[in-house]
TORGUFI-420348 format. One record per residue (C-alpha): x, y, z; residue in three letters. Coordinates in nm, 4 decimals, decimal comma, padded with zeros to 6 digits, m for minus. Example, Ala and Ser with C-alpha at 12.3 -4.5 7.8 and 13.67 -1.06 7.14 Angstrom:
// TORGUFI-420348
u	v	w	type
01,2300	m00,4500	00,7800	ala;
01,3670	m00,1060	00,7140	ser;
//
This chain:
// TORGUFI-420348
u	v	w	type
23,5955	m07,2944	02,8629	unk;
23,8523	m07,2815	02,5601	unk;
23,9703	m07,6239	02,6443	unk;
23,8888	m07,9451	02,8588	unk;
23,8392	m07,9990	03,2270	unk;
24,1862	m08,1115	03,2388	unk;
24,3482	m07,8474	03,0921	unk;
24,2375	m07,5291	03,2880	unk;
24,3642	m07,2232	03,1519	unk;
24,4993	m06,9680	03,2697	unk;
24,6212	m07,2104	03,5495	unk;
24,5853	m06,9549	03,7770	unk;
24,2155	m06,9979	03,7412	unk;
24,2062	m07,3852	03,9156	unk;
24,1079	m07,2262	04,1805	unk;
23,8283	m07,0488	04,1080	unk;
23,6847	m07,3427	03,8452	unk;
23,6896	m07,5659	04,2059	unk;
23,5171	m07,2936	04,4147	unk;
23,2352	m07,2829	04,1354	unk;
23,2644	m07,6091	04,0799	unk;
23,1814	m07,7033	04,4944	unk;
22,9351	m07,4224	04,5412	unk;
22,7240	m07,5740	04,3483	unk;
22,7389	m07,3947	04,0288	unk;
22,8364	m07,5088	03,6712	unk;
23,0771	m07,4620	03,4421	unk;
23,0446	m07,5529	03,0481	unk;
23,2733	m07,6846	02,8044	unk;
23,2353	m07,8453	02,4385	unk;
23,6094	m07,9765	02,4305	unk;
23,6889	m08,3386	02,5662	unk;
23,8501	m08,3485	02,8816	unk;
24,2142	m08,3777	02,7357	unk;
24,1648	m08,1024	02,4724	unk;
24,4391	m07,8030	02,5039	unk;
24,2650	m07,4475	02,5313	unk;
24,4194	m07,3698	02,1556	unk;
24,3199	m06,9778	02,0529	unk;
24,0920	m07,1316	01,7864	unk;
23,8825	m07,2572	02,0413	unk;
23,7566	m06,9086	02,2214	unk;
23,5914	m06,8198	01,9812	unk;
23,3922	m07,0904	01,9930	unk;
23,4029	m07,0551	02,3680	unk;
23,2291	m06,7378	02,3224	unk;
22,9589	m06,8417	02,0951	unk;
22,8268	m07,0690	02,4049	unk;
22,8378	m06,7386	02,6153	unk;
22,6421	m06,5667	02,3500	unk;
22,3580	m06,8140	02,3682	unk;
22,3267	m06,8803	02,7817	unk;
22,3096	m06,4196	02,8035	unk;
21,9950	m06,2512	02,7769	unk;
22,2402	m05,9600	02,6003	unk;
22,6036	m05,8927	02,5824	unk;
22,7747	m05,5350	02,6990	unk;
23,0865	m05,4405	02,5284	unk;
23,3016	m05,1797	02,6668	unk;
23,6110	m05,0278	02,4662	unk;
23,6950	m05,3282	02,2617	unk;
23,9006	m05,3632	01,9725	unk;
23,7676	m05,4602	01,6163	unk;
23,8589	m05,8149	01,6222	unk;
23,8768	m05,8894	02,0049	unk;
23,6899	m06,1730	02,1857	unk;
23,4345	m05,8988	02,2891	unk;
23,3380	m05,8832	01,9341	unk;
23,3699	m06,2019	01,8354	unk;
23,0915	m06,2733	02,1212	unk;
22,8506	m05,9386	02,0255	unk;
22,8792	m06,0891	01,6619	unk;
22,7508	m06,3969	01,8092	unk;
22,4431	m06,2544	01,9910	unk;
22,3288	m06,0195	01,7430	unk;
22,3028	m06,3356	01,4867	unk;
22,1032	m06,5575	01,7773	unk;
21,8877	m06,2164	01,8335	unk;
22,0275	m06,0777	02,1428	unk;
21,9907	m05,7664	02,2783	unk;
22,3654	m05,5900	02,2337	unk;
22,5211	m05,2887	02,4224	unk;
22,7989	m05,1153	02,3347	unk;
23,0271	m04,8224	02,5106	unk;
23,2609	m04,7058	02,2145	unk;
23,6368	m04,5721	02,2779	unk;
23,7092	m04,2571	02,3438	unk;
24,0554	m04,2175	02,2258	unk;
//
């Protein structure tokens, strides 16, 4: 996450974080509980991402979107990385 457990964001998304969260699954954040999810900390967010994939597939993203900031990521810890360029 790009912030604490007590600040989900986008709140939309409560929902969701409780229905992994009582299946049984996990979810991961770095942030204390109280932290806001601030942009700075996505990128950050991502680099986690990076290192639980076996590889990361990128599909039309921009230069400097968080779908590069993450294939950046897991080309340096030696993942595998697909790409799908844009066509326009």
């Amino acid at each position: 996450m790009g912030g604490g457990f007590n600040n989900i964001y986008p709140p939309e998304n409560i929902e969701l974080y409780e229905r992994i969260i009582n299946e049984g699954s996990l979810v991961i954040s770095e942030f204390e509980d109280n932290q806001e999810p601030l942009s700075k900390n996505f990128p950050i967010r991502n680099r986690i991402i990076a290192g639980l994939s076996l590889g990361v597939l990128v599909v039309e993203a921009k230069y400097r979107s968080g779908s590069s900031i993450t294939a950046k990521f897991a080309m340096e810890q030696g993942k595998k990385v697909f790409a799908f360029p844009r066509t326009s």
